[in-house]
C-alpha positions in Angstrom: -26.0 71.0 -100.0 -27.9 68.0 -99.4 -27.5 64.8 -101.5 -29.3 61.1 -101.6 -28.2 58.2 -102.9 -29.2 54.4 -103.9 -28.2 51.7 -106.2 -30.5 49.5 -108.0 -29.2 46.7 -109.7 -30.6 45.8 -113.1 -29.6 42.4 -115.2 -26.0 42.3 -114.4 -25.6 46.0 -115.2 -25.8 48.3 -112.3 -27.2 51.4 -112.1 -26.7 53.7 -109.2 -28.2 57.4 -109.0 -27.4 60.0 -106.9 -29.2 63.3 -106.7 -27.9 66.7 -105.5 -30.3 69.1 -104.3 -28.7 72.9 -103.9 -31.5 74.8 -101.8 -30.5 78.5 -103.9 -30.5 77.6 -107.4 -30.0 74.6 -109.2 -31.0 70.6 -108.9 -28.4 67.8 -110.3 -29.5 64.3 -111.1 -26.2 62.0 -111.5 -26.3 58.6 -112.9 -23.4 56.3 -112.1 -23.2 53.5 -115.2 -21.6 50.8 -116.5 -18.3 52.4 -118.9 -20.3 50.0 -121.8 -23.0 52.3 -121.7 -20.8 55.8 -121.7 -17.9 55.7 -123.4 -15.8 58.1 -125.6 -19.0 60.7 -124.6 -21.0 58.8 -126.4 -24.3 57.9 -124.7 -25.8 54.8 -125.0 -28.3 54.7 -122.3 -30.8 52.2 -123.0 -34.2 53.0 -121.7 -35.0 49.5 -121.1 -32.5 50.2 -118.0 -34.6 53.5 -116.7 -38.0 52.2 -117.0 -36.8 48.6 -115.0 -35.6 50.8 -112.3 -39.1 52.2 -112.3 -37.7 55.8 -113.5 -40.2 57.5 -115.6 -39.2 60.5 -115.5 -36.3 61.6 -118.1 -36.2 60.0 -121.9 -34.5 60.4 -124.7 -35.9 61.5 -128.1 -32.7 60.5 -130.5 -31.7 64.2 -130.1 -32.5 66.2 -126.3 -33.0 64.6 -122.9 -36.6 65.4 -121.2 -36.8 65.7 -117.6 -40.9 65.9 -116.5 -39.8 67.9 -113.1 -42.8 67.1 -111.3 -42.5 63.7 -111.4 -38.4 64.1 -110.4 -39.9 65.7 -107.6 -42.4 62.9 -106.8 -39.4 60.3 -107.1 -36.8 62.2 -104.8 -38.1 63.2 -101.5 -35.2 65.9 -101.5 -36.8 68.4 -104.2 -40.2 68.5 -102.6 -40.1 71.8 -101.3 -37.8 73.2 -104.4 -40.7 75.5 -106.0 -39.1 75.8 -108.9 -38.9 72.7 -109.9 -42.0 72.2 -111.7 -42.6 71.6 -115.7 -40.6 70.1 -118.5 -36.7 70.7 -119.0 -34.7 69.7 -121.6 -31.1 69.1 -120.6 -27.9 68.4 -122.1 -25.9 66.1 -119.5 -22.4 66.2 -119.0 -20.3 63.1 -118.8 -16.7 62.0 -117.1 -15.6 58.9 -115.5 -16.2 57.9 -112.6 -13.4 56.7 -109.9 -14.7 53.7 -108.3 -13.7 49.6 -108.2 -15.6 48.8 -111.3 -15.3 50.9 -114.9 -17.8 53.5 -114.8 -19.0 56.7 -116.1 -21.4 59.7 -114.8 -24.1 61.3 -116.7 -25.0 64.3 -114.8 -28.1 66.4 -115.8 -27.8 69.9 -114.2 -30.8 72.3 -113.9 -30.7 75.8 -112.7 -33.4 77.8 -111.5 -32.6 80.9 -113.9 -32.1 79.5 -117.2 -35.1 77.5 -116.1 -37.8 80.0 -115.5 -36.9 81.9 -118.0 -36.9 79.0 -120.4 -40.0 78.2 -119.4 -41.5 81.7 -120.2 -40.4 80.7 -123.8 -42.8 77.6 -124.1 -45.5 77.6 -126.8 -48.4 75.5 -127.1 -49.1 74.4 -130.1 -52.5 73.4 -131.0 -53.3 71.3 -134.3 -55.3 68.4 -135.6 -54.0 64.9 -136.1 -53.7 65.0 -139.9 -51.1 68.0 -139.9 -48.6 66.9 -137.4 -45.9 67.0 -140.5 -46.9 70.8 -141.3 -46.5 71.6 -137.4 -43.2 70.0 -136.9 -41.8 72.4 -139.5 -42.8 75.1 -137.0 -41.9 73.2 -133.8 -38.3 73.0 -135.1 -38.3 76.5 -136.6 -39.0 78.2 -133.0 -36.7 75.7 -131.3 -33.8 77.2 -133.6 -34.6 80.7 -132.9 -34.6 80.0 -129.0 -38.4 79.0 -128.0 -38.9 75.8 -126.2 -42.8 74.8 -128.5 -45.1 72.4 -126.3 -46.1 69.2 -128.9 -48.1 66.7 -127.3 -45.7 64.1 -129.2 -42.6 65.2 -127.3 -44.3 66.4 -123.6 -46.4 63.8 -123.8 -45.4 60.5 -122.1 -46.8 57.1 -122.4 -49.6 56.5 -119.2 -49.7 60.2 -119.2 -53.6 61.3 -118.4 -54.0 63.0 -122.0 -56.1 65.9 -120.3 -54.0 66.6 -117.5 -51.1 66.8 -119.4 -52.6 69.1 -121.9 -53.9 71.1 -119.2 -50.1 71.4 -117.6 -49.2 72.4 -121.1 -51.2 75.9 -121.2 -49.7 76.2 -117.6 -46.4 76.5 -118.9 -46.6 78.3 -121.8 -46.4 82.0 -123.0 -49.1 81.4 -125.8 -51.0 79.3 -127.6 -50.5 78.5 -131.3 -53.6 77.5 -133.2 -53.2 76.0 -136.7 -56.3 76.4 -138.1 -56.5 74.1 -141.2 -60.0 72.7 -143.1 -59.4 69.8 -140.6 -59.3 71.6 -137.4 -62.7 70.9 -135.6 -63.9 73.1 -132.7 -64.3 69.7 -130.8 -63.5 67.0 -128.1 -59.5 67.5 -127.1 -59.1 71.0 -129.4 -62.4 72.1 -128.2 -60.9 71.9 -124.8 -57.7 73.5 -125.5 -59.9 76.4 -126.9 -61.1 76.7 -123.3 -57.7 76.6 -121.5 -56.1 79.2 -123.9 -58.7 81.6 -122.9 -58.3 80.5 -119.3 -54.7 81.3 -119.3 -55.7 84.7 -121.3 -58.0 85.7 -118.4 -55.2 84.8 -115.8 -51.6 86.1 -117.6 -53.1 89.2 -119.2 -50.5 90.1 -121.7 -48.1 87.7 -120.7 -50.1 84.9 -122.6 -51.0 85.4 -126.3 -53.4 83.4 -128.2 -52.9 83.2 -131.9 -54.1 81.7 -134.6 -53.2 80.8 -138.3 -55.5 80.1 -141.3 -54.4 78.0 -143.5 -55.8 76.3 -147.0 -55.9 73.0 -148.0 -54.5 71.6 -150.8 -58.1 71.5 -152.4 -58.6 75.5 -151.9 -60.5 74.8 -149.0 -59.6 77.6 -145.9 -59.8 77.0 -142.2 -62.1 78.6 -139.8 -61.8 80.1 -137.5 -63.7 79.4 -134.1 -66.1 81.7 -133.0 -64.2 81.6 -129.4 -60.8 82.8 -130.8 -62.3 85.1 -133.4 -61.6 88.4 -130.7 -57.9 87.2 -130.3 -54.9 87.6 -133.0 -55.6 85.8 -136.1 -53.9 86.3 -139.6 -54.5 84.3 -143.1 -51.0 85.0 -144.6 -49.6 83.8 -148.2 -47.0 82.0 -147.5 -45.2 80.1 -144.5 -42.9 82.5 -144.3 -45.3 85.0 -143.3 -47.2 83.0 -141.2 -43.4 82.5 -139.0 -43.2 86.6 -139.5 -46.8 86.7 -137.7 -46.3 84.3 -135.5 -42.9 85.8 -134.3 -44.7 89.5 -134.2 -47.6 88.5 -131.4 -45.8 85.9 -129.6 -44.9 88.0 -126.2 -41.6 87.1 -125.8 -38.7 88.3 -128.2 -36.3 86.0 -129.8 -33.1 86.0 -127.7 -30.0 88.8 -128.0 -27.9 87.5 -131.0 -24.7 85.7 -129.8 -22.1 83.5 -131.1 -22.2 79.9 -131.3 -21.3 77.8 -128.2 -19.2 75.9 -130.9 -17.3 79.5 -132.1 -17.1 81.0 -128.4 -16.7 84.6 -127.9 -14.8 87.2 -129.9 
């Protein structure tokens, strides 16, 4: 085990991270703070405090932690070489307090290599236009709740992130493309592009990457259509919503996970 450590202090409220590298299996980032900002394991960890100590790489949506892995890599000369490491990782941190001269707390983020490749074989790209963002965030948090990790450029996508790149990593990571073909979706500019990269990924994963798409109709009676480019692959007009989850769910490559009980029940 190797570990690094530095303190950077920030307005009166110091910060110190330490970062544990484990060369078989799993990466910890630990954040030493202020018992003000972590107390009763409750977290109130202002991001004013990351982004002045020029830490851009984990953020906090209201509900799940991000970590962008490649750029923890880029910031911690440690997990370089750890080939794993790459992608997006959402992470529930464990707190406790911390013995030391001053009252503090630790918020340690853990990641381990085999929840997080096979996590990451459960990402799915979801391509829409603008105007239905509401209608795909229905979906995004239907697949998170039966155990898929959905790619939404709104969550993954970081502000100064190059828009293309980051798109681009997207399809990387993901297990299949989701295209939500409504009578606003135009075979152009940035969906034009993700067109191209589905196919891309097609070519390279084989059946390991599926591209789908769903036609939906528009509140005038107006239908989607579908691009000539993603008329060979699966695509399915269905009724309802709740077919189009049932078609969705039948040509994604990857099954929803064995049924378990809640972390909050525990085991029988």
């Amino acid at each position: 085990m190797r570990a690094v450590s530095f303190i950077r202090n920030v307005e009166g409220t110091y910060l110190r991270q330490t970062t544990q590298y484990d060369t078989t299996d799993a990466v910890s980032v630990s954040f030493i703070l202020g018992w003000h900002v972590v107390r009763r394991n409750k977290i109130d960890f202002d991001d004013g405090i990351l982004a002045k100590n020029g830490i851009d790489w984990i953020w906090n949506d209201g509900k799940d932690w991000h970590l962008n892995l490649d750029r923890l890599k880029q910031d911690v000369d440690s997990f370089k070489d750890v080939e794993w490491l790459r992608g997006m990782a959402i992470v529930e941190p464990q707190t406790r307090p911390h013995a030391g001269p001053f009252p503090a707390a630790s918020l340690t983020f853990t990641i381990y290599q085999d929840e997080h490749v096979v996590d990451s074989k459960r990402r799915i790209f979801l391509s829409h236009t603008r105007p239905n963002k509401p209608l795909v965030r229905q979906y995004c948090l239907v697949l998170r709740q039966i155990g898929f990790h959905p790619w939404l450029d709104e969550e993954d996508l970081k502000a100064g992130d190059k828009l293309e790149r980051g798109i681009r990593q997207g399809f990387e990571e993901s297990c299949a493309a989701l295209f939500f073909i409504t009578p606003q979706f135009n075979d152009q500019s940035f969906l034009a592009s993700e067109v191209d990269y589905a196919i891309e990924e097609h070519r390279k994963k084989g059946d390991r990457f599926k591209i789908i798409a769903i036609v939906f109709k528009g509140k005038d009676g107006s239908t989607g259509v579908v691009p000539p480019l993603l008329k060979p692959f699966v695509w399915k007009q269905p009724k309802s919503h709740l077919m189009a989850l049932v078609e969705i769910l039948r040509a994604l490559p990857i099954e929803p996970g064995e049924p378990r009980w809640r972390s909050d029940i525990g085991p029988a």
